[in-house]
C-alpha positions as CSV (number, residue, x, y, z in Angstrom):
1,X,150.2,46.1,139.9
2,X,147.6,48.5,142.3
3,X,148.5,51.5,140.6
4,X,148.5,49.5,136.9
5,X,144.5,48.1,138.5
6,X,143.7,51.6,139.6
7,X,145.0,53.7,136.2
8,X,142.8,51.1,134.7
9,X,139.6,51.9,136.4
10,X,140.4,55.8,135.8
11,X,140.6,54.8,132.0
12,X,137.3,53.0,131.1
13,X,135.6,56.2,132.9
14,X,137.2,58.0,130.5
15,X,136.3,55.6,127.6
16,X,132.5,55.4,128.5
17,X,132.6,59.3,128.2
18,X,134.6,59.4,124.8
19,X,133.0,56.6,123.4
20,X,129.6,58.5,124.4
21,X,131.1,61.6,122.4
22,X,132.2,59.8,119.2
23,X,128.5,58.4,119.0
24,X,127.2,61.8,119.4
25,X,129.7,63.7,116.9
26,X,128.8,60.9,114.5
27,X,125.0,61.1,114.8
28,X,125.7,65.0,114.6
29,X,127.5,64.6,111.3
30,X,124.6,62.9,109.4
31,X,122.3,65.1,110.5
32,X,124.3,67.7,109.2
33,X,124.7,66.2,106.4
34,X,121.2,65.3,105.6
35,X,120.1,69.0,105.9
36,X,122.5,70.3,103.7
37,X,121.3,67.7,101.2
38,X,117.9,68.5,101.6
39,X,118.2,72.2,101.8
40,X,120.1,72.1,98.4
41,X,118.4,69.6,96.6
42,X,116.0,71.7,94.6
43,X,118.0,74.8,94.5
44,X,121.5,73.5,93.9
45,X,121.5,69.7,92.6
46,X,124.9,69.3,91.9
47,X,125.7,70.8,95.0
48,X,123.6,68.2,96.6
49,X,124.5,65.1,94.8
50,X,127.9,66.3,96.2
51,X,126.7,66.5,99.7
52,X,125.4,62.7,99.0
53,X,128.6,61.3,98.0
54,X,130.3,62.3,100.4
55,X,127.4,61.6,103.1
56,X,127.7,58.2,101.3
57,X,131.7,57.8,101.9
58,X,131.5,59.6,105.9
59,X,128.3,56.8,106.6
60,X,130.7,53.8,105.7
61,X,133.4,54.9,107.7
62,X,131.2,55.6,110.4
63,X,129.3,52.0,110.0
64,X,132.8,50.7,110.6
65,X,133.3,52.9,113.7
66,X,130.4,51.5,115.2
67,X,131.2,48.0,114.5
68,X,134.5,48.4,116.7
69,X,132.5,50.3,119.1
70,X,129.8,47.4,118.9
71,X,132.9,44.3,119.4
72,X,134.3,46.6,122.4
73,X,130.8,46.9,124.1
74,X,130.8,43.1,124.2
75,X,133.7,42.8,126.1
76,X,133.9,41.8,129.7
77,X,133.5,44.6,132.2
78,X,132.5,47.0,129.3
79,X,130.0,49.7,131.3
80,X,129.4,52.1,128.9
81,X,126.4,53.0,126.6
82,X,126.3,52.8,123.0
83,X,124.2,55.8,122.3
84,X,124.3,59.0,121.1
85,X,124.6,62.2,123.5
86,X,123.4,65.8,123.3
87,X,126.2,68.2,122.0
88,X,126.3,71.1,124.8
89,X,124.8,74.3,122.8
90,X,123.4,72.6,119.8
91,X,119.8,73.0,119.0
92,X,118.5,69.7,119.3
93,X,115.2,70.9,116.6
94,X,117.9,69.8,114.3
95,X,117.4,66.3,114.7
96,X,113.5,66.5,114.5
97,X,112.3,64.7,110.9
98,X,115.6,63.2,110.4
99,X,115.6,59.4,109.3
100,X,118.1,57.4,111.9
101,X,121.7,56.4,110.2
102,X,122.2,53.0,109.4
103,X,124.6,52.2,111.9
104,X,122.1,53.3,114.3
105,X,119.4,50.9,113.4
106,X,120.7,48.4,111.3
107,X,124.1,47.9,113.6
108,X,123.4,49.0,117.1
109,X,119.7,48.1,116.9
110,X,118.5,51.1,117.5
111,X,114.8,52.3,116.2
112,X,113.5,55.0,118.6
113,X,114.6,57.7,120.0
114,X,113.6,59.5,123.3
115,X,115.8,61.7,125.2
116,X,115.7,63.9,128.2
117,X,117.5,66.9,128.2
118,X,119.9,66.3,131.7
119,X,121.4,69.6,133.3
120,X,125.3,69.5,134.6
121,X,124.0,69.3,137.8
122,X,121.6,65.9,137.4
123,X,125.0,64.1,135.9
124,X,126.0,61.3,138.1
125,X,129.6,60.4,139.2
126,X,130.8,57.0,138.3
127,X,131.8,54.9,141.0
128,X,134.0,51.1,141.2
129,X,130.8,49.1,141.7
130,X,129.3,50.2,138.0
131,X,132.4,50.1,136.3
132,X,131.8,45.4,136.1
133,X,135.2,45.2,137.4
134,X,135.6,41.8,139.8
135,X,134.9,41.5,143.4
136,X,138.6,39.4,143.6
137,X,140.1,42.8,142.0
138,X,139.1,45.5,144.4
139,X,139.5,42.9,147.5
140,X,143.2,42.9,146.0
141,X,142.8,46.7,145.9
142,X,141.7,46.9,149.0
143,X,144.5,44.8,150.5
144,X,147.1,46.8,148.6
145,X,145.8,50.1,150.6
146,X,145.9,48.8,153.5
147,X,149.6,47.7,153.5
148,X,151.7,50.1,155.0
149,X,155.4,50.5,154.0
């Protein structure tokens, strides 16, 4: 049971940073998406009503993405954030003039956007006490560690 409680822990670090990744690999993907169709719309129609459907069918996949991501968030001991990142070595001028996604306003509730750029360095470790795991849990831990065999 301490080392099921401990793997635990280890995992919904891991989720808060994956979760953080799909949200940003989504909110890449329609910005892509919305420049290609706007870069090709007057040039190459077909070509951009193309980009559209498609856009159209990758946004209602992603709207139900964010739903599952919206029902975990509500969970108990949930400590993760449901926003997007900043890909490592993409130009974030991309994003600029780009209306939000739907699941980002209408689902998640999200209407403005204002980042700071954070440095490898500036990043946080995670420890127990912001994970919203129970005081009776880690006093069990606790106990558990100090038990020798």
């Amino acid at each position: 049971m301490y080392f099921k409680i401990k793997r635990a822990k280890e995992e919904i670090v891991r989720l808060n940073i994956e979760i953080r990744r799909l949200l940003t690999y989504l909110f890449d993907d329609h910005v892509d998406h919305f420049r290609a169709i706007r870069s090709n719309l007057i040039t190459n129609p077909a070509l951009a009503f193309e980009l559209s459907t498609r856009s159209q069918y990758h946004n209602k996949i992603h709207e139900g993405i964010v739903k599952r991501l919206l029902q975990t968030s509500r969970l108990p001991g949930f400590s993760g954030c449901l926003f997007h990142g900043e890909r490592q070595g993409r130009n974030q001028s991309l994003n600029t003039d780009i209306p939000p996604p739907f699941w980002m306003t209408g689902i998640l509730g999200i209407t403005q956007v204002e980042t700071d750029v954070m440095e490898e360095k500036d990043v946080v470790t995670v420890d127990d006490t912001d994970l919203g795991v129970d005081v009776d849990t880690d006093a069990f831990i606790s106990l558990l560690e100090g038990v020798t065999l």
